[in-house]
KEDREN-628866 format. One line per field, with one value per residue (C-alpha): residue number from 1; x, y, z. Coordinates in pm, 1 decimal. Each point is the difference from the previous one (the first is absolute). Layout:
N
seq: [NUM|...];
east: [X|...];
north: [Y|...];
up: [Z|...];
This chain:
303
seq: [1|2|3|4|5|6|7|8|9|10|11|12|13|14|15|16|17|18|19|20|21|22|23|24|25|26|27|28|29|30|31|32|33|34|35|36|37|38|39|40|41|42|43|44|45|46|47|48|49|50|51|52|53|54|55|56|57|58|59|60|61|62|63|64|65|66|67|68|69|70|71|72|73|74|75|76|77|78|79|80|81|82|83|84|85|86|87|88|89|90|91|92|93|94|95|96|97|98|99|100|101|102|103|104|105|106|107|108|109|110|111|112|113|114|115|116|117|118|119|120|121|122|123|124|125|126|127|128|129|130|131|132|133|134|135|136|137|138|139|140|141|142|143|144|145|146|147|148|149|150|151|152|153|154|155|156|157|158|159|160|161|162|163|164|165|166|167|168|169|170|171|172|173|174|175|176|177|178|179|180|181|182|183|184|185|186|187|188|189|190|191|192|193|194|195|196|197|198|199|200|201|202|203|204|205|206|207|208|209|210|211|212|213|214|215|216|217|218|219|220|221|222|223|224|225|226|227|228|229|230|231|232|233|234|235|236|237|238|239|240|241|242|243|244|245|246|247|248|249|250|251|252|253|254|255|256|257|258|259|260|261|262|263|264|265|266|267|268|269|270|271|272|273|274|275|276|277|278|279|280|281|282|283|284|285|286|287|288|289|290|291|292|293|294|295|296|297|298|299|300|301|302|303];
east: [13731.6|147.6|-281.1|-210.4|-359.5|-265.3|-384.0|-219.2|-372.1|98.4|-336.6|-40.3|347.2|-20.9|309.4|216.3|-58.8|40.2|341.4|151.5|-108.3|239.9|302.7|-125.3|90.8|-357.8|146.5|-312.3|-335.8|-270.5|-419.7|-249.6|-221.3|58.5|-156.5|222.2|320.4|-104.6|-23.4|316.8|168.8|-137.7|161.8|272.9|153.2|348.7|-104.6|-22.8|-362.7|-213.1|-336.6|-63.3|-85.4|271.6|-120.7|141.6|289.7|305.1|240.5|325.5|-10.0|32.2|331.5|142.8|-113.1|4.0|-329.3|-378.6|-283.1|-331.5|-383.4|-140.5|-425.6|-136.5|-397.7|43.8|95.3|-219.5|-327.7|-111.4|82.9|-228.7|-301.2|-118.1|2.8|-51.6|215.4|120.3|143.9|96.0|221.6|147.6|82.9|181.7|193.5|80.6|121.6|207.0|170.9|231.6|171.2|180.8|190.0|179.7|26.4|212.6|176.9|117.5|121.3|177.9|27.1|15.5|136.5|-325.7|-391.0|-243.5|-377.7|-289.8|-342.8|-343.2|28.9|-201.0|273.8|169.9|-361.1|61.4|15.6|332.2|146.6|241.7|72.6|93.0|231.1|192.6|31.8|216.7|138.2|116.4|191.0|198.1|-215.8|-58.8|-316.8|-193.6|-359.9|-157.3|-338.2|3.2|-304.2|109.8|-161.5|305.9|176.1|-146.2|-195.1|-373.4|-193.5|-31.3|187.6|122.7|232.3|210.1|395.9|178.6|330.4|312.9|342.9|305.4|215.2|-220.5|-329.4|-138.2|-97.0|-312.3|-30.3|-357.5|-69.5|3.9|-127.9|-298.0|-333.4|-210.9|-326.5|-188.6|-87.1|359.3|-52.4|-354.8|-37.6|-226.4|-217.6|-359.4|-48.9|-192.0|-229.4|-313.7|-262.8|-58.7|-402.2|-7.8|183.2|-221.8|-144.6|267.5|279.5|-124.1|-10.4|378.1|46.4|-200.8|223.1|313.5|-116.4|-87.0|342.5|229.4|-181.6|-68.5|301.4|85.8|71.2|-217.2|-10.3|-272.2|-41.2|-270.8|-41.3|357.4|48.4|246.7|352.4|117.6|192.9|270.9|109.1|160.6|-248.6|-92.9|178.7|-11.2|-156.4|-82.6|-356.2|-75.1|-206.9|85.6|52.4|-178.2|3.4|-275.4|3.9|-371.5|-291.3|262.1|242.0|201.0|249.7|396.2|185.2|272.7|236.8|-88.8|47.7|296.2|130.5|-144.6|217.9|291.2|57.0|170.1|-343.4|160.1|-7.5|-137.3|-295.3|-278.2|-278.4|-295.8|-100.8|-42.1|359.6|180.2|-185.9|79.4|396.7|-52.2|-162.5|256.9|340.2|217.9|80.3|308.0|83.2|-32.7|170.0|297.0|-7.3|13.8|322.6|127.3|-45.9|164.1|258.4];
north: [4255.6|324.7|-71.5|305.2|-116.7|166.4|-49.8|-29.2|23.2|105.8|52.7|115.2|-160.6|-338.6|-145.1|322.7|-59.1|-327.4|105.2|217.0|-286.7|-195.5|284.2|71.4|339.7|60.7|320.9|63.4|-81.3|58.5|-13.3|128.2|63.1|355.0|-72.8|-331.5|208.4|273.7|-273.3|-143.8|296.9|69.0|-261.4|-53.1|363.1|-87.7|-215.5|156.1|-8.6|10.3|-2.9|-171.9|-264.8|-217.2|-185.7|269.1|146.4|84.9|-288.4|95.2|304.2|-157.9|-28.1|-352.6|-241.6|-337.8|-123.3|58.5|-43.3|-24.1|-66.5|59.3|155.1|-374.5|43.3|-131.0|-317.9|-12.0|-110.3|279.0|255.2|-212.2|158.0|82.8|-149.8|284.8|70.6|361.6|-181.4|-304.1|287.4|94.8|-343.2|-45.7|311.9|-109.4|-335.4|201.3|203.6|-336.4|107.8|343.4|-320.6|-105.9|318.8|122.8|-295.8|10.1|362.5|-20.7|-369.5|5.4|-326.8|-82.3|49.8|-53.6|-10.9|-72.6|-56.1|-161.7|-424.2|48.6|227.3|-372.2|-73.9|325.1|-99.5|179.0|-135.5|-307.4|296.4|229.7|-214.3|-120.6|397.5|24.8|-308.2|117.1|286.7|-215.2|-49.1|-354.5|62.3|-216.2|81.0|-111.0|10.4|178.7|89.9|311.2|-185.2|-239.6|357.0|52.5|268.2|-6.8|-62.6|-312.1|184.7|-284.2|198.2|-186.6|162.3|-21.9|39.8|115.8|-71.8|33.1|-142.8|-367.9|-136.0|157.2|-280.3|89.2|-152.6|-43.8|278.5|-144.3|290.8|-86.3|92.3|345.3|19.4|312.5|91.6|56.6|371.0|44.7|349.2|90.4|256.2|145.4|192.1|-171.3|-251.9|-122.9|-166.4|-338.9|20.5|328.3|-200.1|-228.5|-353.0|-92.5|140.7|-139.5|-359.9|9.3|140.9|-251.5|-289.9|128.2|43.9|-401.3|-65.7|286.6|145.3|326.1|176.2|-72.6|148.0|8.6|155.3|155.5|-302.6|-239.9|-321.6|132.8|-255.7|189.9|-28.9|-33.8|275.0|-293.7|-3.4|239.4|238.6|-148.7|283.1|306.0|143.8|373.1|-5.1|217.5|-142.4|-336.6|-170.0|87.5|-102.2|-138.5|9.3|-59.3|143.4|284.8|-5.0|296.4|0.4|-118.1|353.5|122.3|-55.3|-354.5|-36.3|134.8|-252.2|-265.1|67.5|9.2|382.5|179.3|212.8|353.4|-84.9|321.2|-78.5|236.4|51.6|-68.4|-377.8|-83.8|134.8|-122.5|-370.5|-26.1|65.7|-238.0|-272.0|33.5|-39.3|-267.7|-27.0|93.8|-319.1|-189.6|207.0|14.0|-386.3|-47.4|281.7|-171.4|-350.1|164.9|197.3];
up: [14119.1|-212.8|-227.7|-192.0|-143.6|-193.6|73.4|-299.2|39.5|360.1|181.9|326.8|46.7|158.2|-218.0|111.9|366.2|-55.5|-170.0|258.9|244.3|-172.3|-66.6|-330.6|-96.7|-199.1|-272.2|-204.1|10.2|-237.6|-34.6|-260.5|225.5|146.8|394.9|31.5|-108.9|224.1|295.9|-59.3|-17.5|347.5|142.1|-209.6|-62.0|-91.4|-283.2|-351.3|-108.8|-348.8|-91.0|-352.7|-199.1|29.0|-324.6|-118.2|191.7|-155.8|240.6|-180.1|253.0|360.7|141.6|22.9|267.6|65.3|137.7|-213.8|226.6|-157.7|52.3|-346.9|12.4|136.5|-47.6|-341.6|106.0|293.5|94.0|169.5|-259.6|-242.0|112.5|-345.2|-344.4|-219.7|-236.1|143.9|283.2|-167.2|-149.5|303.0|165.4|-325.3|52.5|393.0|-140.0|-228.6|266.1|72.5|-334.5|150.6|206.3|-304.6|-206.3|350.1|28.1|-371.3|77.1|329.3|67.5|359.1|185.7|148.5|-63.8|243.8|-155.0|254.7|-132.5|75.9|-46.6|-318.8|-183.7|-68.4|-253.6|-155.3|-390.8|-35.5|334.7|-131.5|-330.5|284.0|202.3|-338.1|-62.8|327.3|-98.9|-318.5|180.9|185.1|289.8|181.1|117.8|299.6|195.2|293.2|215.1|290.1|313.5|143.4|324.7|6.3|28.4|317.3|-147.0|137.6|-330.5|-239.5|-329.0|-245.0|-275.3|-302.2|33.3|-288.1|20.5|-302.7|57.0|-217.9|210.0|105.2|45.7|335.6|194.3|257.0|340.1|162.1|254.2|372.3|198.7|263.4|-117.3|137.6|63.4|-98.9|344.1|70.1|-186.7|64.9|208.4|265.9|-213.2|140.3|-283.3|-304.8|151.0|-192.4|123.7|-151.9|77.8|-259.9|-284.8|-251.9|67.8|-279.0|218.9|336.8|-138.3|-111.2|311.6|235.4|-215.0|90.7|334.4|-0.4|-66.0|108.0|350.5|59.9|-136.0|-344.3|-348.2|-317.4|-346.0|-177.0|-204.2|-20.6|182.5|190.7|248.4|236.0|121.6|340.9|117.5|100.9|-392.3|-169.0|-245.0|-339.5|-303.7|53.8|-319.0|-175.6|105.7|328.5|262.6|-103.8|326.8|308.8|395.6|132.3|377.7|152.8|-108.5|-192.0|-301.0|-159.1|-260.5|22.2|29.9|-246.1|311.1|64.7|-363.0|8.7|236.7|-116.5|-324.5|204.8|-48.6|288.2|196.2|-12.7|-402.4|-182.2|-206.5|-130.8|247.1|-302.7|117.7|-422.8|-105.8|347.6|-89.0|-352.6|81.6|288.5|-203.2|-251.8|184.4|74.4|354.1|102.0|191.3|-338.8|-189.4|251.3|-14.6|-380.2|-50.8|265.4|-197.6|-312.5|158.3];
């Protein structure tokens, strides 16, 4: 494709595999979160790297390029970042929402052909959403979005994201994903290591556990979450999120927790991926991305 992008709010890297997937030549990435840059500079070392604030990053100093690929802080549009009312962190899911503006402030500097913003389905309620989209507009941009399940990606996991897509030359028009759906057990391992026994856990825990049994069998996923009723290994995962130990395996009388490698795979990240070894930091960058398949499927849509 001859085409050079730039990855905003980069991650762990999902929409620069998903890039080179698609013969994106990915030139610059950037994070403000030092381990995320550090991890995508591990697998990425011939991209140029920085670690800031990109509310506040100085865009006039990248070299030209033609395609902006984005996925602006999402926990303050989404329901599980919205774990507290207070008005500290109603502070900070302001300042997440907030991050979406660094899309237009580069875009007014460098006015690439294309933009590529992925998101959580509720950054469309976002209060400044239909403000945001006329700001793109305004800069010559026809912009379109669509609703997309990583799952119809053939990626392993249930993952609905809004795309929304800038183009200065037409109106990107998205067609529905067709690939065959994956169940989770296609990237489950064969792991000894970790097993729990379900008679040690509380009466609260063996309950959800005895319901999915009902209607899964023997061998089943749950989460940590009350009244849980289970998920058949035959479906892809529900979302991935931030939180560790979120999803476990139950298999008989034992359960442990889904590894950072299944994880991994299950966000359709390649398994010799480099990823910090603490289980918090290598779930939080996991939770966060964009899997790769999607994002080589939307730059492919706008390309």
């Amino acid at each position: 494709m001859n085409i050079k992008a730039v990855d905003l709010f980069a991650g762990a890297g999902g929409f620069t595999e998903g890039a080179q997937r698609a013969g994106v030549d990915v030139i610059f990435a950037a994070n403000h979160w030092p381990v995320s840059v550090d991890a995508h500079e591990a697998n990425h070392p011939g991209v140029e790297h920085e670690c800031q604030d990109l509310r506040q990053f100085d865009f006039e100093s990248l070299p030209d390029f033609d395609m902006l690929l984005a996925s602006p802080a999402c926990q303050g549009h989404s329901t599980a970042g919205q774990g507290s009312d207070s008005a500290r962190a109603a502070k900070k899911h302001e300042a997440d929402r907030n991050t979406a503006l660094a899309v237009i402030e580069c875009a007014d500097k460098k006015r690439p052909e294309t933009i590529l913003v992925e998101n959580v389905p509720r950054f469309a309620k976002w209060e400044l959403f239909d403000w945001w989209c006329d700001g793109l507009r305004v800069l010559g941009y026809h912009v379109t979005s669509t609703l997309v399940d990583a799952a119809d990606l053939g990626v392993p996991q249930n993952r609905k994201r809004i795309v929304v897509a800038a183009s200065l030359k037409a109106p990107v028009e998205f067609e529905a994903p067709k690939s065959e759906r994956k169940p989770f057990s296609s990237v489950l391992l064969d792991i000894d290591e970790g097993w729990t026994s379900i008679k040690a856990k509380s009466a609260n825990i063996r309950k959800r556990i005895d319901t999915g049994r009902e209607k899964h069998g023997d061998r089943f996923l749950t989460q940590y979450v009350t009244k849980h009723p289970g998920r058949s290994l035959d479906r892809p995962i529900g979302t991935i999120t931030t939180a560790p130990s979120h999803w476990h395996l139950v298999d008989g009388q034992q359960m442990r927790s889904i590894t950072t490698a299944e994880l991994l795979a299950a966000q359709d990240f390649r398994p010799d991926y480099i990823i910090p070894d603490n289980v918090a930091l290598a779930t939080r960058l996991i939770g966060n991305a964009i899997p790769p398949a999607l994002a080589k499927w939307a730059i492919e849509q706008a390309a």
